[in-house]
C-alpha positions in Angstrom: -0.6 0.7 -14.9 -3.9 0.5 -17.0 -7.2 0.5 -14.6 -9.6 -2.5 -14.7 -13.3 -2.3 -15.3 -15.4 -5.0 -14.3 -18.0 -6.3 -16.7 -20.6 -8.6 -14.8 -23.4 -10.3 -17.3 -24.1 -13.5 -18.3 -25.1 -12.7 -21.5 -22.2 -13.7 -24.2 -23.3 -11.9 -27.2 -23.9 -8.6 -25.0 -19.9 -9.5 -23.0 -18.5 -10.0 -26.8 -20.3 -7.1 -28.2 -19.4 -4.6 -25.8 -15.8 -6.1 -25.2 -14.8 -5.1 -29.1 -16.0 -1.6 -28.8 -14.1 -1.1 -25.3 -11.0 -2.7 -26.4 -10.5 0.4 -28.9 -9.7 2.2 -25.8 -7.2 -0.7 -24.5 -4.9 2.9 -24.0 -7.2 3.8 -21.2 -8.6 0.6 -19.0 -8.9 -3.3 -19.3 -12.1 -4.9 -19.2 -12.2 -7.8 -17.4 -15.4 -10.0 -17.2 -17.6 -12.0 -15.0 -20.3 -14.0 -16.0 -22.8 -14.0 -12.8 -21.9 -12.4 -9.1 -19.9 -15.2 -7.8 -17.2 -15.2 -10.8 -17.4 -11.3 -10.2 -16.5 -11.5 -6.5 -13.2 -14.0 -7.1 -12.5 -11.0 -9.8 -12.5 -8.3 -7.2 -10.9 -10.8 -4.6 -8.1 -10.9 -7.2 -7.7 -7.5 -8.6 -8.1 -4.0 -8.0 -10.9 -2.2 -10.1 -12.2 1.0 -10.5 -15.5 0.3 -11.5 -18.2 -2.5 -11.7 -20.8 -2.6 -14.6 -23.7 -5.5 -14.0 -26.6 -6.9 -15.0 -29.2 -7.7 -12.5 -30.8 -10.6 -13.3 -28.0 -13.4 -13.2 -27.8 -17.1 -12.3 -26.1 -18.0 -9.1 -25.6 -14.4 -7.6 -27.9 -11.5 -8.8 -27.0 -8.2 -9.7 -28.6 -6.8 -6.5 -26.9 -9.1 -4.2 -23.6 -8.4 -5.9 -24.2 -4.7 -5.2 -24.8 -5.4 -1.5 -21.5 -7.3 -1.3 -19.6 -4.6 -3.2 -21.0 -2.0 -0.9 -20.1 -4.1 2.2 -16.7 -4.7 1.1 -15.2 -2.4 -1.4 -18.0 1.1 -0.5 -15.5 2.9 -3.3 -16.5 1.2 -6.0 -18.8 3.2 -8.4 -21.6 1.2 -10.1 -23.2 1.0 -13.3 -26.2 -0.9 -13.5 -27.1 -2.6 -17.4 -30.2 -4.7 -17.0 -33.3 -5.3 -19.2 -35.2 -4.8 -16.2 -37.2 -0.9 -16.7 -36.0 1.5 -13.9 -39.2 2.6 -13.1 -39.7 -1.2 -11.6 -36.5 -0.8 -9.5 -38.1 1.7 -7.4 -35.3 1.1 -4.4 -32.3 1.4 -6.6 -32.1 4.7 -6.4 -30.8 4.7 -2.7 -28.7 2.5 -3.5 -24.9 4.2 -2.5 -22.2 4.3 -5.3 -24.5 3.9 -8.0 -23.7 6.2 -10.5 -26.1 5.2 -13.7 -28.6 3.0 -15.1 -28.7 1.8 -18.2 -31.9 0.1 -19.7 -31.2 -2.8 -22.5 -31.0 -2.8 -25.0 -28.3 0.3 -24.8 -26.1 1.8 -27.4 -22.0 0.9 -26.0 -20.9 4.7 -26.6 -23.9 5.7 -23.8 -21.6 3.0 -21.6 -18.7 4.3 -22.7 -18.8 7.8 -22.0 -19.8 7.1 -18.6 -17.2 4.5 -18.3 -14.7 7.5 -19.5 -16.6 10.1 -16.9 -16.2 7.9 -14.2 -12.2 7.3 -14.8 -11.4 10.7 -15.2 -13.5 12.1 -12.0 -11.2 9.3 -10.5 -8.1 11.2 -11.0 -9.0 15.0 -11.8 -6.1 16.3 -10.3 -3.4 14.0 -12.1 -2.1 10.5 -12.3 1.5 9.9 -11.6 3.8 7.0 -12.3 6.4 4.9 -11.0 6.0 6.8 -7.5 7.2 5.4 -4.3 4.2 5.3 -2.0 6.0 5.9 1.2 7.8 8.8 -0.3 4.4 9.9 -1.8 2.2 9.4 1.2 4.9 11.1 3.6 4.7 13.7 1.3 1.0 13.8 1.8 0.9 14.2 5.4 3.9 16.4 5.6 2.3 19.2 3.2 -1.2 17.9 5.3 -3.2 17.4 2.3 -6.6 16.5 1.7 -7.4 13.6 -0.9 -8.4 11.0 -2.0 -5.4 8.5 -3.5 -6.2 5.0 -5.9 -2.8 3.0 -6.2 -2.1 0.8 -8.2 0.9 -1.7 -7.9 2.7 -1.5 -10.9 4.6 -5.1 -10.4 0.5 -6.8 -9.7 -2.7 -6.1 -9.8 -3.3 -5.1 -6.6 -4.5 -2.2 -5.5 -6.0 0.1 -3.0 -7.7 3.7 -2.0 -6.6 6.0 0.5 -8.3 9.0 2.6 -6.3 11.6 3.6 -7.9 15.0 5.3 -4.8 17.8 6.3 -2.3 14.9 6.0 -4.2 12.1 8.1 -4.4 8.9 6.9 -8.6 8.3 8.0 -8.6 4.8 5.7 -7.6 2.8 3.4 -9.1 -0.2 1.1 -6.8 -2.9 -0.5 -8.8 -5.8 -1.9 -11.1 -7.0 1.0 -8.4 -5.4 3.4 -9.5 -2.4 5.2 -8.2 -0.1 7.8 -4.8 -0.6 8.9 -4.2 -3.6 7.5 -4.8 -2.1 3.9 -2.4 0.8 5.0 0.2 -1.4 5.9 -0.1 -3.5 2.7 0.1 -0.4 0.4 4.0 -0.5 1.4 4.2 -3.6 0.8 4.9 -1.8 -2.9 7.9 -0.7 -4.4 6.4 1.4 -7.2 2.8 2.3 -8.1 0.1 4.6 -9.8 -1.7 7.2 -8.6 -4.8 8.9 -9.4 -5.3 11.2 -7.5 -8.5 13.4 -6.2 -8.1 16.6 -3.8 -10.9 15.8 -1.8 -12.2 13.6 0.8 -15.6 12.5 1.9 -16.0 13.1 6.0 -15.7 9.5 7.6 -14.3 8.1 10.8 -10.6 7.9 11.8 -9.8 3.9 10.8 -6.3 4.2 11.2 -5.7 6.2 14.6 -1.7 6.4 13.5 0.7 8.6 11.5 2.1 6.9 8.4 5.9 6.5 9.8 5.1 3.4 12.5 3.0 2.5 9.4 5.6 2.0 6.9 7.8 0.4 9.8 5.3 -2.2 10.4 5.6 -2.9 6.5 9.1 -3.1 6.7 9.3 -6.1 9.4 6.0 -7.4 7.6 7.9 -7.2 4.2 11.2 -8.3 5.5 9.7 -11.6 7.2 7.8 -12.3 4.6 11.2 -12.7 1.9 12.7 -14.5 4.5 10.2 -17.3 5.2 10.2 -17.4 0.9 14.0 -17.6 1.3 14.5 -19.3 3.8 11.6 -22.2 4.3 10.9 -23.1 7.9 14.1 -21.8 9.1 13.4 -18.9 12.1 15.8 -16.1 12.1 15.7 -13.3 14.6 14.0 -10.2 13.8 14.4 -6.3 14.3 12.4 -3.3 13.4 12.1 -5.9 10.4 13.6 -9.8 9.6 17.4 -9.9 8.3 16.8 -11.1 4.9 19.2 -12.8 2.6 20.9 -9.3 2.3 21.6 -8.9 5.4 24.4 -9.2 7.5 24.2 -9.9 11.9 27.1 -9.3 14.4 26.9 -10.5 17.4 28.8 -9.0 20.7 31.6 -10.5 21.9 33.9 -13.1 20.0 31.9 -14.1 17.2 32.4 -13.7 14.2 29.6 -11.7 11.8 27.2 -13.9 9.5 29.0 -15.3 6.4 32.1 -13.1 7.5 31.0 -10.4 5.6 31.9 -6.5 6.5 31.4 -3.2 5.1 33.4 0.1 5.6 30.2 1.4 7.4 29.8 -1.2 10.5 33.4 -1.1 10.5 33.4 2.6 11.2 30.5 2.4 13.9 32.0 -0.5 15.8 35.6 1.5 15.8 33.5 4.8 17.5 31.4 2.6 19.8 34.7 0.8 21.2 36.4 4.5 21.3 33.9 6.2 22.9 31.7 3.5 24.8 34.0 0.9 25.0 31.9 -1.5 26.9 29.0 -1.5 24.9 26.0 -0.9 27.9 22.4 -1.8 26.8 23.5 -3.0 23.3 22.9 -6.6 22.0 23.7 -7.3 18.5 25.4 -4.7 15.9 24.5 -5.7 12.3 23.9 -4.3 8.5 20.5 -4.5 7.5 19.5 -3.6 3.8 16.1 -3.6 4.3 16.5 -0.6 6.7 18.0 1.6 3.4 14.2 3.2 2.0 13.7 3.8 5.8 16.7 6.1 5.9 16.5 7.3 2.5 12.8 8.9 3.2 13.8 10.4 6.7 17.4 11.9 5.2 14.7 12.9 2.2 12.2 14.8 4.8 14.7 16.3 7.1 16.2 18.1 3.5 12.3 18.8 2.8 12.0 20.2 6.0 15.3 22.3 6.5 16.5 20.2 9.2 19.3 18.5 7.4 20.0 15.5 6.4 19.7 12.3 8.6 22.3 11.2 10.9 21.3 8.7 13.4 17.8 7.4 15.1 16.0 4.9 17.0 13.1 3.4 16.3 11.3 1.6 19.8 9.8 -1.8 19.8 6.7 -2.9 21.6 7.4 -5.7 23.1 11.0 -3.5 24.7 13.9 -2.0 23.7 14.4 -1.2 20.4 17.2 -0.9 17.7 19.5 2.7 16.8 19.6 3.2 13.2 22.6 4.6 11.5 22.2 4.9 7.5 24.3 4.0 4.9 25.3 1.3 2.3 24.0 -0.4 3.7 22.3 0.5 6.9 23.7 0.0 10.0 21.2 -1.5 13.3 22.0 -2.1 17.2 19.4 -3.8 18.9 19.2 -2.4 22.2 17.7 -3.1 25.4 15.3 -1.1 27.4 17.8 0.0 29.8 20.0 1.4 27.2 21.1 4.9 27.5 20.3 5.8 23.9 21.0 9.2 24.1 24.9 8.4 24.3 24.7 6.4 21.5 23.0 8.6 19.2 25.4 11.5 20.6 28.7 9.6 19.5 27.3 8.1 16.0 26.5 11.2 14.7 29.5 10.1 11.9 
């Protein structure tokens, strides 16, 4: 995933000067351009950058109001400043956070350049990886507890996002104009991404107040309901610990028959133990395969090997609004919603298969 530069100017010949000599380094980051500050802030709406380089004096949206914006919503973001305007009349600009350089026109493009290729490369001095799961990645993070700082990239859009880790705590996060949570939540949203990554992190205030696990959950049922509303239109279909999507397959208790008929060796094997060794079911409401449940097991069987615990058996997972849904991995997964009253213990102790 090649990292985008924003180039803000409403000059042409300058845009279509400096765009040539970039694109030579096409390897290394896109330039995308905006001609004034309101064409720059769809841009960032849209896309995930890793640096801004404006003018200041611009129809419609200055450069100074731009930078206000950009420091409101997306503090990261280094700034270069290019502007005909002399410094020395910019007396404030010097406090202004995140701004890394100003450049006086008219400027040579290899002084923009090699700060354009200074900035990237502070942005991921300790290594870029690719095609990296990010909740494998960040579970990795906190389990080891390390302090960074992490730039995704989404290698299937151009989204993107930042994220602040000190001894394996997930402080905050940035994706687009998302922050906090929200952005944290998003970021797994992702199946594979890009990382740049920096072992350091500034000091700042605990956004997030959560480990990453009930994180990536949250994704899950976010994730899940979302292919099932594109799926599935208007038509509401019961959720747990994440919406049944078009993969999936639901049992209900009793007499019925499963969803489309469809069984796997897997339920087949937990519903001949649960009507062996707790034949009358206590607590439990449904008993289904769920697809969208297999990354969840694959990263807990992953950190229980990491961890010299062995690999993952059987867990349960508790909802907020009560009760909550036992979790038995496979080919696919296997759920059991359960109700509050449930004695989960006895299930766990028997599916252990």
């Amino acid at each position: 995933m090649i990292r985008k530069i924003l180039l803000v100017d409403d000059d042409q010949i300058l845009q279509l000067t400096l765009n040539r000599k970039l694109a030579e380094f096409n390897e290394e980051f896109e330039v995308v351009q905006a001609v004034d500050g309101f064409d720059a802030l769809k841009k960032l709406e849209k896309s995930a950058f890793s640096l801004v380089c404006t003018d200041l004096m611009m129809p419609r949206m200055d450069g100074m109001s731009l930078i206000s914006h950009i420091r409101t919503k997306y503090s990261d973001l280094p700034v270069i400043v290019i502007s005909g305007v002399k410094r020395k009349d910019m007396p404030n600009i010097e406090h202004v956070d995140g701004l890394i350089a100003y450049l006086e026109k008219p400027f040579q493009a290899n002084d923009l350049l090699e700060l354009i290729l200074t900035t990237l490369k502070e942005e991921a001095k300790e290594g870029v990886m690719h095609n990296v799961s990010p909740t494998m990645f960040l579970q990795l993070m906190e389990m080891e507890e390390k302090t960074c700082t992490i730039r995704m990239l989404d290698n299937d859009s151009d989204e993107g996002g930042i994220l602040y880790l000190t001894n394996g705590h997930l402080l905050d996060a940035r994706v687009g104009a998302l922050r906090g949570i929200e952005a944290a939540t998003r970021v797994f949203f992702w199946d594979e991404v890009t990382v740049f990554l920096r072992h350091e992190c500034a000091p700042m205030k605990d956004e997030i107040n959560s480990t990453i696990q009930p994180i990536v959950m949250a994704a899950l049922v976010a994730k899940d309901e979302q292919a099932a509303s594109q799926s599935a239109g208007d038509k509401s279909e019961k959720t747990a610990a994440g919406t049944k999507g078009s993969e999936s397959t639901k049992e209900s208790l009793g007499d019925e028959e499963s969803v489309e008929g469809v069984g796997d060796a897997l339920l087949d094997n937990v519903r001949e133990v649960l009507e062996k060794e707790l034949p009358d079911l206590p607590g439990v409401t449904a008993i289904y395969s769920d697809n969208s449940m297999r990354e969840v097991g694959d990263v807990l069987n992953k950190l229980g090997g990491l961890s010299g615990l062995g690999g993952f058996k059987v867990g349960y997972v508790e909802r907020e609004e009560g009760g909550g849904a036992i979790l038995v991995p496979g080919e696919p997964p296997v759920l059991l919603d359960t109700k509050a009253e449930c004695c989960v213990a006895d299930y766990i102790r028997v599916l252990k298969i």
